[in-house]
Biopython code that builds the backbone (N, CA, C, O; Angstrom):
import numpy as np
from Bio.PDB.StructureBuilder import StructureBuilder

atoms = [
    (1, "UNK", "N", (-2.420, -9.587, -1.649)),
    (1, "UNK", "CA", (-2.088, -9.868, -0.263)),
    (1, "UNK", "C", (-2.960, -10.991, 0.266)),
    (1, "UNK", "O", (-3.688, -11.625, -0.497)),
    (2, "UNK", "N", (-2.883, -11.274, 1.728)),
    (2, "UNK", "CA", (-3.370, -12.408, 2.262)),
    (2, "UNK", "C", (-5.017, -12.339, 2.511)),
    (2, "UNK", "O", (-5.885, -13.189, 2.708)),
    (3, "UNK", "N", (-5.002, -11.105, 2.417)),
    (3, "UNK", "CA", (-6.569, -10.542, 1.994)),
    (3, "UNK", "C", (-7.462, -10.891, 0.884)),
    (3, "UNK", "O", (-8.651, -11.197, 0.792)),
    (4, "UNK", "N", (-6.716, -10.775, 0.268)),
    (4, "UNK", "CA", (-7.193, -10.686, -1.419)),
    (4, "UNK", "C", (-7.028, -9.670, -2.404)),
    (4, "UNK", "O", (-7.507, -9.762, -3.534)),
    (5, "UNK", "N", (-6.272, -8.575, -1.942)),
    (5, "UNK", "CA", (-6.400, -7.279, -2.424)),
    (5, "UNK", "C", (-5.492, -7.324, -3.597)),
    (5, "UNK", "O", (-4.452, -7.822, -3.168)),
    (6, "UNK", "N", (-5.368, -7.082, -4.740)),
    (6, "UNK", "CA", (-4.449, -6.731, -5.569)),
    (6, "UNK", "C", (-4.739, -5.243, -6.106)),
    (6, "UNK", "O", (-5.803, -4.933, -6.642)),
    (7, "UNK", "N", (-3.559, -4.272, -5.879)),
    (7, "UNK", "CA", (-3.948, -3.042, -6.401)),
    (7, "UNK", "C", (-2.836, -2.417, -7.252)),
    (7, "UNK", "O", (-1.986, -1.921, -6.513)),
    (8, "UNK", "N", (-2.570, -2.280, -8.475)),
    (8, "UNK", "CA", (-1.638, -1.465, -8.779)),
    (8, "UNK", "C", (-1.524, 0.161, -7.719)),
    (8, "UNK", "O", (-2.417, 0.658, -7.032)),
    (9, "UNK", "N", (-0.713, 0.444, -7.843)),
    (9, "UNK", "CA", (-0.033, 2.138, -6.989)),
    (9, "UNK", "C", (0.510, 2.686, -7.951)),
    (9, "UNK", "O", (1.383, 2.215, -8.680)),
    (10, "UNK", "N", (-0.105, 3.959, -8.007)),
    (10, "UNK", "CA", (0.918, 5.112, -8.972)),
    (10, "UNK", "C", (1.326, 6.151, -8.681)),
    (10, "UNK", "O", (1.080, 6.293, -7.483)),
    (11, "UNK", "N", (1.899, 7.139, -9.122)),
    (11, "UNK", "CA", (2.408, 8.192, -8.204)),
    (11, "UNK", "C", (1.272, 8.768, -7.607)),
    (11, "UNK", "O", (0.135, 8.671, -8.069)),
    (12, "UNK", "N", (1.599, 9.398, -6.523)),
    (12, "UNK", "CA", (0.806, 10.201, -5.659)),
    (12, "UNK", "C", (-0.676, 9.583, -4.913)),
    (12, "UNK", "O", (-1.360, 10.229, -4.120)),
    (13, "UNK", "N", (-0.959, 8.209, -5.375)),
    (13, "UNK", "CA", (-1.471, 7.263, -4.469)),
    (13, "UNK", "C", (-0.932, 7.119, -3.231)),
    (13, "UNK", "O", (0.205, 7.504, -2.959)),
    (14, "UNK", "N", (-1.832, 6.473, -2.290)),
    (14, "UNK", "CA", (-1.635, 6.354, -1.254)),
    (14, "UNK", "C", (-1.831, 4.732, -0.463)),
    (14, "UNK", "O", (-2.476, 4.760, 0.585)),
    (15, "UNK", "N", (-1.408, 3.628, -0.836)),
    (15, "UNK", "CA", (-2.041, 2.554, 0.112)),
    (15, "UNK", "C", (-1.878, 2.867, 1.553)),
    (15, "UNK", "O", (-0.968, 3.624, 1.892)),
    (16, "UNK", "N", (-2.767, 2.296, 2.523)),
    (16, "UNK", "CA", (-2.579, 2.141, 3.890)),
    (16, "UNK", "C", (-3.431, 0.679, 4.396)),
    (16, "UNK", "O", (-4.615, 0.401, 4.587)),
    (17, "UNK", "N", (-1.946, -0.165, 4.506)),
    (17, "UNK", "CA", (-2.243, -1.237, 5.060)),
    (17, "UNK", "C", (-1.974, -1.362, 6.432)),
    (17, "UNK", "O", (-0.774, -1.274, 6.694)),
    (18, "UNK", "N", (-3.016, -1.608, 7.760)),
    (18, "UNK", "CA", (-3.557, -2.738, 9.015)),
    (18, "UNK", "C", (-2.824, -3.789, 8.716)),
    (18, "UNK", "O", (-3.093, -4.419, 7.694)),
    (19, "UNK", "N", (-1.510, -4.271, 9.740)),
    (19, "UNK", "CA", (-1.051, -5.825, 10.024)),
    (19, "UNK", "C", (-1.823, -6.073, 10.899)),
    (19, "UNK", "O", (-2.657, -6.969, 10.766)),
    (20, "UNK", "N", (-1.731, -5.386, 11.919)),
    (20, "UNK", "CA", (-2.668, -5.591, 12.949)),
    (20, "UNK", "C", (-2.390, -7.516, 13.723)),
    (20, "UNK", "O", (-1.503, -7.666, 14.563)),
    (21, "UNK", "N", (-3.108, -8.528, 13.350)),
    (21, "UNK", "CA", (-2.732, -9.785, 13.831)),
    (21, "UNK", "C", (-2.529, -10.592, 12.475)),
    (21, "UNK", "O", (-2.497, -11.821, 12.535)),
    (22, "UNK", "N", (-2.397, -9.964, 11.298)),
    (22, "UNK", "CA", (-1.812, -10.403, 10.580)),
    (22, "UNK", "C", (-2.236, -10.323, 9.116)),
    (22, "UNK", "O", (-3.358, -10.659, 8.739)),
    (23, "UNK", "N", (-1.086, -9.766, 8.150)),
    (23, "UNK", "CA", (-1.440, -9.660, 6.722)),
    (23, "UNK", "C", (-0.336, -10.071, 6.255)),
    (23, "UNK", "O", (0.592, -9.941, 7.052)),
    (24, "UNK", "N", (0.001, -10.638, 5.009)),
    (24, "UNK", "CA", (0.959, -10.528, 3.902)),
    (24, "UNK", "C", (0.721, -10.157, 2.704)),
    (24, "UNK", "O", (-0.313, -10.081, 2.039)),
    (25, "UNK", "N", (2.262, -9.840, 2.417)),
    (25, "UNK", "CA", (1.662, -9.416, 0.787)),
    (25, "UNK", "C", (2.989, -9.117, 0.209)),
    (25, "UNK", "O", (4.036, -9.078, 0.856)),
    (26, "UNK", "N", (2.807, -8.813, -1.645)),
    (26, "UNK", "CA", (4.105, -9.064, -1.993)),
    (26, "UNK", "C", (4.456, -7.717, -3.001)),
    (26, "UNK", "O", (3.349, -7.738, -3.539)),
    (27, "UNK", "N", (4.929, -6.920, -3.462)),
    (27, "UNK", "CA", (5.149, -5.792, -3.972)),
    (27, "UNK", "C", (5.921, -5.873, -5.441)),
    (27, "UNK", "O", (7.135, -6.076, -5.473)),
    (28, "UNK", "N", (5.237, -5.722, -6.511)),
    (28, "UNK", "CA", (5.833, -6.425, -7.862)),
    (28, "UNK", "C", (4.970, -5.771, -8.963)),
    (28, "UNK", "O", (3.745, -5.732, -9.083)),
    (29, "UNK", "N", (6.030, -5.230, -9.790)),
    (29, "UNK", "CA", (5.299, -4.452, -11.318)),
    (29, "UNK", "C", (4.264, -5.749, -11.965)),
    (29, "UNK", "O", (4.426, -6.969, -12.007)),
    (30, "UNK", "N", (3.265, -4.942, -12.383)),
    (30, "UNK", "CA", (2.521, -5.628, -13.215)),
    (30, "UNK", "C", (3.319, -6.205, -14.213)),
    (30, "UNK", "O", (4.364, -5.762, -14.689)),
    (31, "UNK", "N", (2.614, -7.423, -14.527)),
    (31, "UNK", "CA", (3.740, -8.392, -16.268)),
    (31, "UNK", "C", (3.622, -7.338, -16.982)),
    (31, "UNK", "O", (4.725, -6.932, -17.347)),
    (32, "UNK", "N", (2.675, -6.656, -17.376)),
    (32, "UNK", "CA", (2.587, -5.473, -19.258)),
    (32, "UNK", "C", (3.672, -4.740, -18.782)),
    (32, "UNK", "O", (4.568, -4.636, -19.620)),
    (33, "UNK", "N", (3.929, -4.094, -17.507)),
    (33, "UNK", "CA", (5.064, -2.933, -17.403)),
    (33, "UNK", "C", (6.913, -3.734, -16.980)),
    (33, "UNK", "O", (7.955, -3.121, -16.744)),
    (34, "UNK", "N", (6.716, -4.965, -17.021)),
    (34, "UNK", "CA", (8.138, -5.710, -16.791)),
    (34, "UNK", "C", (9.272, -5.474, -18.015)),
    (34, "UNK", "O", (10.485, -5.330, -17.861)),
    (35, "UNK", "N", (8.619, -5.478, -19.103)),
    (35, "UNK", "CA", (9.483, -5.737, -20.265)),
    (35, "UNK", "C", (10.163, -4.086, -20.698)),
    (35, "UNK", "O", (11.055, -3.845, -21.511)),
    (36, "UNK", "N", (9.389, -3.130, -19.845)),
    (36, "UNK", "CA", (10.193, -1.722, -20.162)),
    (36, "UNK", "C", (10.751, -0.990, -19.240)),
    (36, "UNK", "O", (10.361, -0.966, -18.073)),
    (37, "UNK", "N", (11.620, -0.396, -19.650)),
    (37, "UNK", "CA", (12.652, 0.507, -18.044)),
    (37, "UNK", "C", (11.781, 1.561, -18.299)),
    (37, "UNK", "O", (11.226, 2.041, -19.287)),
    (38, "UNK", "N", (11.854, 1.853, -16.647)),
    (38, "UNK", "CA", (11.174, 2.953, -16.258)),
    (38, "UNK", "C", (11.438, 2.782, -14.268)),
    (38, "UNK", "O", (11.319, 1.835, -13.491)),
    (39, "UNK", "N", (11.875, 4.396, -14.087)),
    (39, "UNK", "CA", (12.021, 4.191, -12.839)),
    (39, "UNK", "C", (10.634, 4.114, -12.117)),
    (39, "UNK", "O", (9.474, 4.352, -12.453)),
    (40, "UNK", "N", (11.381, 3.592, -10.754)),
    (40, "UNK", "CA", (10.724, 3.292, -9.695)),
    (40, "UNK", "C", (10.566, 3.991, -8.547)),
    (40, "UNK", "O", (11.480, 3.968, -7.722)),
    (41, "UNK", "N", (9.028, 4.952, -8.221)),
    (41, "UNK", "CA", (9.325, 5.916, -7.194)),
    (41, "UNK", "C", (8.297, 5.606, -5.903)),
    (41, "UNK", "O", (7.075, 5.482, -5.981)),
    (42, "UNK", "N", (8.950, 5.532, -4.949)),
    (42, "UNK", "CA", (8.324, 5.174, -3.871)),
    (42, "UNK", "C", (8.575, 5.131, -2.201)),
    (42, "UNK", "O", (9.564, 4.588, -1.707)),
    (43, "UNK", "N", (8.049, 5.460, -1.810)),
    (43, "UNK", "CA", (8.467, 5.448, 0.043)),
    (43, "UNK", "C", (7.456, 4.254, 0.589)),
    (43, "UNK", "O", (6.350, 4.051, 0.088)),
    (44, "UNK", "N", (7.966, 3.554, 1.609)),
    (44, "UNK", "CA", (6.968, 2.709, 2.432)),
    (44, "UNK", "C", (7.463, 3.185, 4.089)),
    (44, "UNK", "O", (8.640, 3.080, 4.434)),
    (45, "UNK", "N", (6.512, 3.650, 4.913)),
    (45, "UNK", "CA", (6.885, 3.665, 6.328)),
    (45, "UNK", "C", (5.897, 3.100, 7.149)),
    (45, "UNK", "O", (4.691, 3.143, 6.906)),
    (46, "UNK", "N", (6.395, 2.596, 8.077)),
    (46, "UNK", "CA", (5.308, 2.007, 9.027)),
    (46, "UNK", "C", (4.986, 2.783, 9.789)),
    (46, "UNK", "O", (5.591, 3.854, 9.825)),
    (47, "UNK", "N", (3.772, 2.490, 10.792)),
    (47, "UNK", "CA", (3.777, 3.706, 12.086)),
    (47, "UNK", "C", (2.803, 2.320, 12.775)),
    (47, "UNK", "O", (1.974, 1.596, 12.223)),
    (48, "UNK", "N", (3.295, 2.337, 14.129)),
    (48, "UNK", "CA", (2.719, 1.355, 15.086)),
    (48, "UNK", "C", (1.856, 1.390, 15.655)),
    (48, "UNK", "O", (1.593, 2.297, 16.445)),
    (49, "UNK", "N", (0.837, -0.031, 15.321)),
    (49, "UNK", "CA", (0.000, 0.442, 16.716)),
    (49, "UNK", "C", (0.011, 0.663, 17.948)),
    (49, "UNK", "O", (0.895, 0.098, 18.592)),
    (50, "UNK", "N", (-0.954, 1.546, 18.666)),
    (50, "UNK", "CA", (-0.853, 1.228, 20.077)),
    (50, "UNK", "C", (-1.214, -0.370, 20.668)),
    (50, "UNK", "O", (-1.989, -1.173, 20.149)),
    (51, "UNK", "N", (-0.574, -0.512, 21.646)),
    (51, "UNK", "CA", (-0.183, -1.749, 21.993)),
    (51, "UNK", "C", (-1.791, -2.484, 22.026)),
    (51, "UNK", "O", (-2.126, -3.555, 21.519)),
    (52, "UNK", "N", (-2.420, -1.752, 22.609)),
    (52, "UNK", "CA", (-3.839, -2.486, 22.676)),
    (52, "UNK", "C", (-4.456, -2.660, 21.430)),
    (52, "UNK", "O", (-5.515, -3.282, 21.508)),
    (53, "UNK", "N", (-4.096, -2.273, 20.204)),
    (53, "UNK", "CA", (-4.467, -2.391, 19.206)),
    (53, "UNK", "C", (-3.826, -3.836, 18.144)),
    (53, "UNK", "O", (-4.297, -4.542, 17.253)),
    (54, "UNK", "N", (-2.700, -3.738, 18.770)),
    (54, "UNK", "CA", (-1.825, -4.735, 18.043)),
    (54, "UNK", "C", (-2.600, -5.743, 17.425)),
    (54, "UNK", "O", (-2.563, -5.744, 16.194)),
    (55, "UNK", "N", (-3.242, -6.539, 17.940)),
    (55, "UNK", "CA", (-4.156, -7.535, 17.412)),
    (55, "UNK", "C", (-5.513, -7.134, 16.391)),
    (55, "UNK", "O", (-6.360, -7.891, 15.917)),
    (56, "UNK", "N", (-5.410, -6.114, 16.298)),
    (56, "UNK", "CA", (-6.488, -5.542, 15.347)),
    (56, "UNK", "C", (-6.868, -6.417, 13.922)),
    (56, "UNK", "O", (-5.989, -6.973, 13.264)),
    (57, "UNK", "N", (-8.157, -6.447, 13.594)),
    (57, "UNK", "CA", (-8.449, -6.890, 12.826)),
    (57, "UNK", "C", (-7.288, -6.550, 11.333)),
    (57, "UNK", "O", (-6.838, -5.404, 11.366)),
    (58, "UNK", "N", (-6.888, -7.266, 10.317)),
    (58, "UNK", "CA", (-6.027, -6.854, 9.214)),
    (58, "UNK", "C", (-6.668, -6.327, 8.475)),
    (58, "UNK", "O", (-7.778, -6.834, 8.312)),
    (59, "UNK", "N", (-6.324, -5.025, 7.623)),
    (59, "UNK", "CA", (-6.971, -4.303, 6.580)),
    (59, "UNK", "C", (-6.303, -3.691, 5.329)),
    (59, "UNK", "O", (-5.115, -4.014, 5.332)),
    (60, "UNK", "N", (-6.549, -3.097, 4.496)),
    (60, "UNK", "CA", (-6.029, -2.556, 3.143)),
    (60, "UNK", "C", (-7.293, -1.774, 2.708)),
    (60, "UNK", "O", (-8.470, -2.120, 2.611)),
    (61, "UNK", "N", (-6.539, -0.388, 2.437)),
    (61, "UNK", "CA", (-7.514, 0.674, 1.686)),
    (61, "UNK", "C", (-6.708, 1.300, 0.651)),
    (61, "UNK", "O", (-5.602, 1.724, 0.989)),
    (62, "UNK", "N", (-7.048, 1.415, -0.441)),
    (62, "UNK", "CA", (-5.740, 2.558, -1.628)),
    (62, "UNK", "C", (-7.044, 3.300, -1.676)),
    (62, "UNK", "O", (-8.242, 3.034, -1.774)),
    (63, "UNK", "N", (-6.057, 4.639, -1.529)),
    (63, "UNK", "CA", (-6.669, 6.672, -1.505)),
    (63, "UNK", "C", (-5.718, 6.551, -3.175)),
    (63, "UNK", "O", (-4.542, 6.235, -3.352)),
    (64, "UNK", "N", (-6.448, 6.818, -3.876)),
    (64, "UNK", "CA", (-5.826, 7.512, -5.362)),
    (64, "UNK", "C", (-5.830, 8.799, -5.369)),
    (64, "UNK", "O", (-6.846, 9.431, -5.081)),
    (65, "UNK", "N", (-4.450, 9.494, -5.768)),
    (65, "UNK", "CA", (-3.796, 10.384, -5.717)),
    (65, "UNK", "C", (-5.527, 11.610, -5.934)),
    (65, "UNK", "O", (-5.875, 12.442, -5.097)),
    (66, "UNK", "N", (-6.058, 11.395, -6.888)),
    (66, "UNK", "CA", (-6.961, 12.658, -7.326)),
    (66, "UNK", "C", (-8.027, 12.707, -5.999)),
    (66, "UNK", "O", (-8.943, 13.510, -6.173)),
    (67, "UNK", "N", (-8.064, 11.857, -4.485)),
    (67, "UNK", "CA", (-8.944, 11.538, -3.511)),
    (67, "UNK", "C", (-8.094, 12.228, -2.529)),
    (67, "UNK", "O", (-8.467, 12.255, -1.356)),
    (68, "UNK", "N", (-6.986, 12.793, -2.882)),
    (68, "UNK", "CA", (-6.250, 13.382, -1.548)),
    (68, "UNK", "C", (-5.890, 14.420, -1.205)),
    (68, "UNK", "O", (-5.597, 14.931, -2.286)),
    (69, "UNK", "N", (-5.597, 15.458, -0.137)),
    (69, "UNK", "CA", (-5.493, 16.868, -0.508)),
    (69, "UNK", "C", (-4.322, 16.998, -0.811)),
    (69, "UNK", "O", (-3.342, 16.291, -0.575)),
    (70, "UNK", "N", (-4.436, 17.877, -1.317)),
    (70, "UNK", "CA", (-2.511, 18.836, -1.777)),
    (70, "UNK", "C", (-2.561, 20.094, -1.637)),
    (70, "UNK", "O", (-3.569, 20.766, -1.420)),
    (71, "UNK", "N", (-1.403, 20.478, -1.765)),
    (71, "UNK", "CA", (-0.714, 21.975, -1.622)),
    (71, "UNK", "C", (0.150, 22.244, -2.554)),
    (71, "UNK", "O", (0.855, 21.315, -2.947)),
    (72, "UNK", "N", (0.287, 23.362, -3.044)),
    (72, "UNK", "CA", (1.414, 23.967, -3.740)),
    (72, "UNK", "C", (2.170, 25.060, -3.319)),
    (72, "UNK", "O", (3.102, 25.469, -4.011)),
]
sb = StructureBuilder()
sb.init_structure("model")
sb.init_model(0)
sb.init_chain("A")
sb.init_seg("    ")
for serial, (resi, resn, name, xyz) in enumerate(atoms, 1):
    if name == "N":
        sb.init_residue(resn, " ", resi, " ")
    sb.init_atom(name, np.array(xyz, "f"), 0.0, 1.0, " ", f" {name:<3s}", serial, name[0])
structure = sb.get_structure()
């Protein structure tokens, strides 16, 4: 991203990216995993800032799946 961040995501990871006043970035299998099928599982949702926040500094953090709680 416009950050610098490059992170692979795997199941049950978590990124949470801040646009805030501004980030980009681009969403794409690593080259080693291009050349083999294998599905693709994933949700992306946004949730907004409050308005006074909008301009917030831009950020990126990845929570790996074994850093997060669960339930069964």
């Amino acid at each position: 991203d416009s950050l610098g961040f490059r992170q692979k995501i795997v199941p049950g990871d978590v990124n949470w990216m801040t646009a805030g006043r501004g980030i980009v970035h681009s969403e794409r299998s690593p080259d080693e995993d291009r050349p083999h099928d294998q599905p693709v599982h994933g949700i992306q949702t946004w949730v907004a800032l409050p308005v006074e926040h909008e301009d917030t500094t831009p950020a990126f953090v990845h929570h790996a799946a074994d850093t997060l709680p669960s339930f069964s």
